[in-house]
N, C-alpha and C positions, 0 to 999 in steps of 0.2 A: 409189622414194622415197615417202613417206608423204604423204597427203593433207590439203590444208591443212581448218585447222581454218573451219564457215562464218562470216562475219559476224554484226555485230548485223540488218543487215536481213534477211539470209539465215531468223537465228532467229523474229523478232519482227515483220518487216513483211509485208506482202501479198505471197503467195506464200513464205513460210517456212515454216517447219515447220508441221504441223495443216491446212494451204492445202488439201491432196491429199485429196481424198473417200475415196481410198483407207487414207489415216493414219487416217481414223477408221475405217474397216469393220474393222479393226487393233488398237482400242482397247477395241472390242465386248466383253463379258463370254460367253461359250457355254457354254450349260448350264446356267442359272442356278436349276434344281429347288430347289438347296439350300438356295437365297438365301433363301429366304423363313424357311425355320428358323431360321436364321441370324438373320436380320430379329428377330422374334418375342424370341427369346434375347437380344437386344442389348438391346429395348426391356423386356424384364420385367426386365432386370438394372439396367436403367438406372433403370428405377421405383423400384426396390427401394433403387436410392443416394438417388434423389431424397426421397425417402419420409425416410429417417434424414439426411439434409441438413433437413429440413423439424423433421425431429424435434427436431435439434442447434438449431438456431434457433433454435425455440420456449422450451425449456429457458434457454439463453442470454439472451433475451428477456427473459425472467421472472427471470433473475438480478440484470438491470442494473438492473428496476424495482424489485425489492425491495430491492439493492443503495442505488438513488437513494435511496428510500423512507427507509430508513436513515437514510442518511445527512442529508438535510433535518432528519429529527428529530432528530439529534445536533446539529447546528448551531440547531437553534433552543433545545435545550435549553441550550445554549452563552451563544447572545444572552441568554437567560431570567437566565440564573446572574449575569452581567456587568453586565444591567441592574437585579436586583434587588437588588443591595447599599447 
């Protein structure tokens, strides 16, 4: 017959899973030479987004002000029209 499935404290309380010194020598990475390249690649790729996120920004940024800009001087050139008649 099939083995019953563990409880919640089985999973989650003091002595569940993870409890066993042994789960974790289990979890360990072996070999990890490559990791570091790997490391390095993640991070210059990750720069390299962050970098054009920074960039998108900036540009954007500089839309909304000019944008704002705008538009203030269309509204006041508006009031201008309205009150001088």
């Amino acid at each position: 017959m099939a083995k019953e499935a563990p409880s919640w404290a089985d999973q989650w309380g003091s002595g569940g899973y993870g409890a066993d010194p042994e789960d974790d020598h289990n979890n360990t990475k072996k070999g990890s030479s490559g990791s570091g390249k790997k490391m390095a690649d993640m991070k210059s790729t990750a720069s390299a987004g962050l970098d054009k996120a920074k960039a998108a920004a900036a540009v954007g940024a500089q839309k909304v002000k000019s944008g704002t800009s705008v538009g203030i001087k269309w509204m006041k050139n508006q009031y201008q029209k309205k009150t001088s008649k």
